[in-house]
N, C-alpha and C positions, 0 to 999 in steps of 0.2 A: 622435755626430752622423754622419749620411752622408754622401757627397759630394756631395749635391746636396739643396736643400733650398730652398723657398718657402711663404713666406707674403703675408699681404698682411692690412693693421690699419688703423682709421680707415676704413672703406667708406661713400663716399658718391656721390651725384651731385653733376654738375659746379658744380653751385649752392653743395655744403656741405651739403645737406640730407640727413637718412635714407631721404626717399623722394621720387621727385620721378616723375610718371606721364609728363611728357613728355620724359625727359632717357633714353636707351636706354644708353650706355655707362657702365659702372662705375669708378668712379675709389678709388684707395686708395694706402696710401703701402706698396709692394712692399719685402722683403725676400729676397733671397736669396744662398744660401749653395753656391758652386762649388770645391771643394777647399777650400783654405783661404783663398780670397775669400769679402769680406762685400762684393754689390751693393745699395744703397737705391736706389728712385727713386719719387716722386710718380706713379702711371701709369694708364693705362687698363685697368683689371686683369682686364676684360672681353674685351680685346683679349689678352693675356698667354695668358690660359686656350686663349683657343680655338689661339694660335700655338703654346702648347706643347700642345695635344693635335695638333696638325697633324706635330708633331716625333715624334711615337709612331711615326708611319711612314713620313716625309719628313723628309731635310736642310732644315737652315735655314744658308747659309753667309751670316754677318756681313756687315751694312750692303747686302745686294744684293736687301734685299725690306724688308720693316716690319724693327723694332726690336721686339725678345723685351719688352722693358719700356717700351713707345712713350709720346708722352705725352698723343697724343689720337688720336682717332679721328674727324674730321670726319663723315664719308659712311662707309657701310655697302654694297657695291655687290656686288651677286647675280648668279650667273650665270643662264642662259636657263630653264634646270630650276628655279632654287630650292633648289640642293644644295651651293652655296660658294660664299662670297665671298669679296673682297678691300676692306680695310679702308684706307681713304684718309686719310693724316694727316700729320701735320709732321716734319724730320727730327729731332726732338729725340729723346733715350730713349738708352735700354742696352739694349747688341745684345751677341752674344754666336753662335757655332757651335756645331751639333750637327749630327754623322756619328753615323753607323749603324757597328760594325764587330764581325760575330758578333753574340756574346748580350752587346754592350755596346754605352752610346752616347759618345761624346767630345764633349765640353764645353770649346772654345775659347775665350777671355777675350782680350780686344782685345788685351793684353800675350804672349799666343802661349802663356800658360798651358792645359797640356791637364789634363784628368781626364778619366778611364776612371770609367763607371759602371756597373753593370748595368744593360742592359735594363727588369727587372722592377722592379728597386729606382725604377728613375729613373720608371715607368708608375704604381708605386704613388704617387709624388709628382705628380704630374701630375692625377691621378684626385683625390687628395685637397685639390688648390688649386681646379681646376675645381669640384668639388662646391661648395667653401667660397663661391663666387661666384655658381654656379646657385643654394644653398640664399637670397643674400640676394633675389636677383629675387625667387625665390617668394616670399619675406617682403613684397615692395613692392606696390603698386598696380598693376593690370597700366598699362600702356604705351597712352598718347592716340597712336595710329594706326591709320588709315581702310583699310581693306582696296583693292586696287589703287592704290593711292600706291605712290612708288619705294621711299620709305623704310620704306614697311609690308612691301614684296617685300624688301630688306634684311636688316629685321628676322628675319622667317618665317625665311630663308635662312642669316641666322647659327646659329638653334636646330635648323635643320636640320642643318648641318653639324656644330656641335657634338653633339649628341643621337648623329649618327652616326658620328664617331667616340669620345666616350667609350662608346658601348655598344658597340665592335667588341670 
Protein backbone atom coordinates (compact mmCIF):
# COMPACT_ATOMS: atom_id res chain seq x y z
CA UNK A 1 0.00 0.00 0.00
CA UNK A 2 1.17 3.73 -0.53
CA UNK A 3 1.26 6.44 1.65
CA UNK A 4 -1.68 7.97 0.84
CA UNK A 5 -4.67 6.42 -0.35
CA UNK A 6 -8.72 7.10 -0.58
CA UNK A 7 -11.70 5.58 -1.27
CA UNK A 8 -14.94 6.23 -0.63
CA UNK A 9 -18.06 3.06 -0.44
CA UNK A 10 -21.91 3.18 0.12
CA UNK A 11 -22.30 6.47 -2.42
CA UNK A 12 -25.57 7.93 -2.03
CA UNK A 13 -27.50 11.19 -1.70
CA UNK A 14 -28.39 12.91 1.29
CA UNK A 15 -31.74 11.08 1.18
CA UNK A 16 -29.97 7.31 1.34
CA UNK A 17 -31.10 7.03 -2.13
CA UNK A 18 -28.85 5.72 -5.37
CA UNK A 19 -30.22 8.57 -7.24
CA UNK A 20 -31.91 11.57 -6.22
CA UNK A 21 -32.22 14.53 -9.37
CA UNK A 22 -32.54 17.27 -6.75
CA UNK A 23 -29.93 16.47 -4.04
CA UNK A 24 -26.33 17.96 -5.94
CA UNK A 25 -23.65 16.82 -3.30
CA UNK A 26 -22.57 13.20 -3.01
CA UNK A 27 -22.37 11.68 0.17
CA UNK A 28 -20.35 8.39 1.07
CA UNK A 29 -18.76 6.89 3.91
CA UNK A 30 -14.65 8.09 3.03
CA UNK A 31 -11.86 5.97 3.80
CA UNK A 32 -8.53 7.00 3.98
CA UNK A 33 -5.18 5.94 4.50
CA UNK A 34 -2.11 8.62 5.50
CA UNK A 35 1.01 6.72 6.47
CA UNK A 36 0.05 4.58 8.71
CA UNK A 37 -3.28 6.35 9.71
CA UNK A 38 -6.57 4.84 8.82
CA UNK A 39 -9.28 8.12 8.62
CA UNK A 40 -13.34 6.98 8.20
CA UNK A 41 -15.71 9.54 7.94
CA UNK A 42 -19.37 9.73 6.72
CA UNK A 43 -18.80 12.79 4.04
CA UNK A 44 -19.59 14.94 1.36
CA UNK A 45 -17.35 13.08 -1.12
CA UNK A 46 -18.24 15.39 -3.73
CA UNK A 47 -16.88 18.06 -1.71
CA UNK A 48 -13.43 15.82 -0.93
CA UNK A 49 -12.73 15.30 -4.63
CA UNK A 50 -12.97 18.59 -5.86
CA UNK A 51 -10.65 19.98 -2.35
CA UNK A 52 -8.22 17.38 -3.19
CA UNK A 53 -7.81 18.06 -6.73
CA UNK A 54 -7.56 21.95 -5.49
CA UNK A 55 -4.46 20.42 -3.28
CA UNK A 56 -2.71 19.12 -6.81
CA UNK A 57 -1.59 22.77 -6.93
CA UNK A 58 -2.58 24.69 -3.60
CA UNK A 59 -1.87 24.21 0.17
CA UNK A 60 -4.63 23.19 2.19
CA UNK A 61 -3.25 24.15 5.92
CA UNK A 62 -5.74 22.37 8.55
CA UNK A 63 -8.97 23.68 9.94
CA UNK A 64 -8.43 27.36 8.15
CA UNK A 65 -10.81 26.66 5.23
CA UNK A 66 -13.23 23.51 4.65
CA UNK A 67 -12.37 20.19 6.07
CA UNK A 68 -10.47 17.50 3.46
CA UNK A 69 -13.53 15.02 4.75
CA UNK A 70 -16.38 17.79 5.66
CA UNK A 71 -19.67 16.58 6.33
CA UNK A 72 -21.88 18.74 4.40
CA UNK A 73 -21.93 21.08 1.96
CA UNK A 74 -25.03 23.36 2.57
CA UNK A 75 -24.60 26.12 -0.53
CA UNK A 76 -22.31 25.71 -3.44
CA UNK A 77 -21.22 29.43 -4.03
CA UNK A 78 -19.47 30.59 -7.43
CA UNK A 79 -17.37 33.05 -8.27
CA UNK A 80 -18.34 36.22 -10.82
CA UNK A 81 -16.78 34.00 -13.85
CA UNK A 82 -18.20 30.71 -13.03
CA UNK A 83 -14.59 29.21 -12.61
CA UNK A 84 -14.59 28.35 -8.67
CA UNK A 85 -16.21 28.03 -5.76
CA UNK A 86 -16.45 27.87 -2.30
CA UNK A 87 -18.30 25.40 -0.63
CA UNK A 88 -20.31 26.51 2.61
CA UNK A 89 -20.93 23.88 5.31
CA UNK A 90 -20.68 22.94 9.06
CA UNK A 91 -17.68 22.53 11.11
CA UNK A 92 -17.86 19.00 11.52
CA UNK A 93 -15.32 16.62 9.38
CA UNK A 94 -11.65 15.46 9.02
CA UNK A 95 -9.06 17.94 8.12
CA UNK A 96 -5.88 17.29 7.51
CA UNK A 97 -2.47 19.53 5.77
CA UNK A 98 -0.98 19.33 2.57
CA UNK A 99 2.33 21.33 1.61
CA UNK A 100 3.90 21.26 -1.76
CA UNK A 101 7.77 20.61 -0.99
CA UNK A 102 9.70 19.74 -4.54
CA UNK A 103 8.34 16.67 -6.34
CA UNK A 104 6.53 15.76 -3.07
CA UNK A 105 3.49 16.61 -1.19
CA UNK A 106 3.31 16.43 3.14
CA UNK A 107 0.46 15.20 4.65
CA UNK A 108 -0.18 16.62 8.21
CA UNK A 109 -2.64 14.68 10.50
CA UNK A 110 -4.02 16.68 13.36
CA UNK A 111 -1.66 14.65 15.74
CA UNK A 112 1.52 16.50 13.80
CA UNK A 113 2.00 13.22 11.91
CA UNK A 114 3.98 14.02 8.64
CA UNK A 115 4.21 11.89 5.40
CA UNK A 116 6.19 12.78 2.44
CA UNK A 117 4.48 11.46 -0.63
CA UNK A 118 5.35 11.81 -4.16
CA UNK A 119 3.76 14.24 -6.10
CA UNK A 120 2.76 11.85 -8.82
CA UNK A 121 1.97 8.99 -6.60
CA UNK A 122 -0.27 11.30 -4.51
CA UNK A 123 -2.03 13.08 -8.44
CA UNK A 124 -2.53 9.47 -9.32
CA UNK A 125 -4.73 9.08 -6.12
CA UNK A 126 -6.49 12.04 -6.56
CA UNK A 127 -7.48 11.44 -10.20
CA UNK A 128 -8.55 8.04 -9.35
CA UNK A 129 -11.16 9.19 -6.36
CA UNK A 130 -12.27 12.13 -8.37
CA UNK A 131 -13.12 9.90 -11.44
CA UNK A 132 -14.78 7.29 -8.97
CA UNK A 133 -17.21 10.25 -7.98
CA UNK A 134 -17.70 12.06 -11.46
CA UNK A 135 -18.23 8.26 -12.94
CA UNK A 136 -21.44 7.91 -10.20
CA UNK A 137 -23.00 11.58 -11.31
CA UNK A 138 -22.92 10.36 -14.88
CA UNK A 139 -24.65 7.26 -13.78
CA UNK A 140 -27.59 9.48 -11.98
CA UNK A 141 -30.33 11.55 -13.34
CA UNK A 142 -29.12 14.67 -14.41
CA UNK A 143 -29.73 17.40 -11.61
CA UNK A 144 -33.57 19.41 -11.24
CA UNK A 145 -31.89 23.04 -11.64
CA UNK A 146 -33.25 26.05 -13.74
CA UNK A 147 -30.57 27.67 -15.55
CA UNK A 148 -29.97 31.38 -13.92
CA UNK A 149 -30.84 30.37 -10.28
CA UNK A 150 -27.96 30.71 -7.78
CA UNK A 151 -27.69 27.31 -7.19
CA UNK A 152 -27.78 26.24 -11.04
CA UNK A 153 -24.53 29.23 -11.38
CA UNK A 154 -22.98 26.79 -8.30
CA UNK A 155 -23.49 24.02 -9.75
CA UNK A 156 -22.10 24.83 -13.50
CA UNK A 157 -19.11 26.41 -11.38
CA UNK A 158 -18.29 23.38 -9.51
CA UNK A 159 -18.00 21.23 -12.84
CA UNK A 160 -16.22 23.95 -14.06
CA UNK A 161 -13.68 24.03 -11.79
CA UNK A 162 -13.42 20.48 -11.36
CA UNK A 163 -13.42 19.62 -15.17
CA UNK A 164 -10.43 22.12 -15.00
CA UNK A 165 -8.36 21.05 -12.78
CA UNK A 166 -8.59 17.37 -13.21
CA UNK A 167 -7.78 17.98 -16.94
CA UNK A 168 -4.66 20.31 -16.10
Amino acid sequence: MGKFRIDATELCWIDGSADNADDLCLHGHAIVYIGKERLEYDATVSATALYLLKTLTEEHIIYEDNQMLPCCGHWIVPDENLENVTICGCNEGIDWTVKHSGSDVILILESETETAVPLEEYRQEVYQFADKIEDYYKRCSPKNVSSGEFEYDGYLAFWNEWHRRRNA
